[in-house]
C-alpha positions, 0 to 999 in steps of 0.5 A: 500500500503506497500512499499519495504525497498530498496524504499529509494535507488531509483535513483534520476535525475538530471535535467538541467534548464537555465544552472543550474542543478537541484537534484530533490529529490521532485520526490521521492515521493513513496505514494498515496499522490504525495505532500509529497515527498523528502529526508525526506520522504527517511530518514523517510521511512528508520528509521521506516521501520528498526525498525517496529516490535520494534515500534510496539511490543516495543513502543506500536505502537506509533511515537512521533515527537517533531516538529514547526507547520512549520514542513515538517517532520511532515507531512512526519512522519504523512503519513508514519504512517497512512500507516503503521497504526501506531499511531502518536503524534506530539508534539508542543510547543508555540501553542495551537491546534486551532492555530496550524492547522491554518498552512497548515503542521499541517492540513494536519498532522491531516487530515492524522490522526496524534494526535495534542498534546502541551507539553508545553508553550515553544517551544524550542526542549530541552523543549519538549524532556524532556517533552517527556521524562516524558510522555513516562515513562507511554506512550511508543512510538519511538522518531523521531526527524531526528537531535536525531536520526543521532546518532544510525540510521546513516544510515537512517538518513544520509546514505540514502540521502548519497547514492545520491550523487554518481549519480552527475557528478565530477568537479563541481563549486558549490552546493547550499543547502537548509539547516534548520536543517542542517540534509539533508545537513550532508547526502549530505556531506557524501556522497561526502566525501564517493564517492570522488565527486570534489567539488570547493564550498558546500554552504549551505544556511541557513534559521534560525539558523546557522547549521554549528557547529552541522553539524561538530560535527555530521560529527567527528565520520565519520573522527575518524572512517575512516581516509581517509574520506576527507570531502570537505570544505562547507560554511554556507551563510544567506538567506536574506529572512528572517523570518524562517516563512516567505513564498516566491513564487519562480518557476524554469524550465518550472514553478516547484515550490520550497519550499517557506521555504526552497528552495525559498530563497535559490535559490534566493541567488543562483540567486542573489550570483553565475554566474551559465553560467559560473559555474557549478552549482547543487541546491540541492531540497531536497523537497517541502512541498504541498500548501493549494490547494494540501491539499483540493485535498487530503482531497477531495480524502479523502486520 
């Protein structure tokens, strides 16, 4: 099943539940697999799509992804290229494989066919890009990492979640989003500089570290490069929910799960911060990774 490129520009709804209205970017879910979905899927789709015939004549056929066995772009990269038949390594750190494919993302990545490999006994980003870097002098392959790529693929990385936004409503209160690498949360911004959406609050509530540095830095050349372009004000906010690794159980609307990394947490801090009766509010899904059940369901359907 191979997929048009203009996939990645399909609508996406808006839902209402309880007062609140919800972007449901975890139904962009364009595969045989419905448990992977989401924005991610939309950016990853878009940035191999584009560049296939350079992947595969260039990088002999190969995808290395620098990623935490937490990792949702993982599994989103690793389904991309089992349908594309292309190979892909997901490239670890502070890990072992025995320990990594305890995490549901990683099984699944591997049940997808993806190539399990630590590069070092660190698992800081910087680390594993350079160590990247070595291996790829005698092993060619096409880097994804989402935050690196923004750079030269701005439109896949950025532009594709961008597009969305035109689709919500002006005057509105708040919009709650999700945000671990801050990379979705940039796209969205974007967007509602580039479509001129009325904006009271953008709230980007943060599980981890805190983004909002980067997330300027990587708007600037949109501001240098059109000067009209007036980004909203946006706030970065901390989930109480802590650790980054930690999962929670949280439903909406007539029992929709959230990503219990991700979007649990934020929208209890929603639920816990904002008077959506009286505020009109959107909370931005910008996916749901699958559950332990989802997977033995695949891996019973053998993919």
């Amino acid at each position: 099943m191979k997929l048009p490129s203009n996939i990645v520009y399909e609508k996406i709804k808006l839902e209402q539940h309880d007062g609140v209205y919800y972007k449901r970017d975890d139904l962009f879910a364009p595969f045989d697999t419905p448990y992977v979905n989401g924005g991610k899927v939309r950016q990853g789709l878009s940035l191999i799509l584009n560049n296939l015939d350079y992947i595969k004549n260039q990088c002999d056929n190969t995808i290395i992804t620098p990623v935490s066995v937490h990792s949702y772009q993982a599994v989103v990269i690793s389904k991309i290229c089992s349908l594309y038949n292309i190979k892909c390594i997901i490239a670890l750190g502070a890990t072992t494989k025995e320990k990594a494919i305890k995490h549901k993302t990683m099984y699944l990545c591997k049940l997808l066919g993806s190539e399990l490999k630590v590069f070092s006994k660190l698992g800081f980003l910087s680390v594993l890009l350079s160590k990247i870097n070595e291996y790829t002098k005698n092993h060619p392959a096409f880097l994804v990492d989402y935050g690196m790529n923004l750079t030269h693929y701005t439109e896949s990385i950025l532009g594709v979640n961008a597009h969305q936004t035109q689709y919500l409503p002006n005057n509105i209160d708040n919009i709650i989003i999700p945000s671990g690498s801050g990379v979705s949360g940039t796209g969205i911004l974007w967007g509602l500089a580039k479509y001129h959406k009325k904006v009271k609050r953008v709230i980007c509530v943060h599980v981890g570290p805190d983004r909002k540095k980067i997330m300027v830095q990587n708007l600037t050349p949109f501001k240098l490069n059109n000067y009209t372009l007036k980004f909203p004000r946006f706030e970065m906010v901390k989930s109480n929910l802590q650790p980054y690794g930690k999962e929670i159980e949280e439903y909406f609307g007539n029992n929709i799960r959230l990503d219990p990394t991700y979007e649990a947490k934020a929208h209890r801090w929603m639920k816990d911060n904002i008077n959506t009766k009286k505020e009109k509010t959107i909370f931005w899904i910008v996916g749901c990774k699958p559950t332990w059940d989802n997977i033995k369901e695949i891996e019973n359907a053998n993919v």
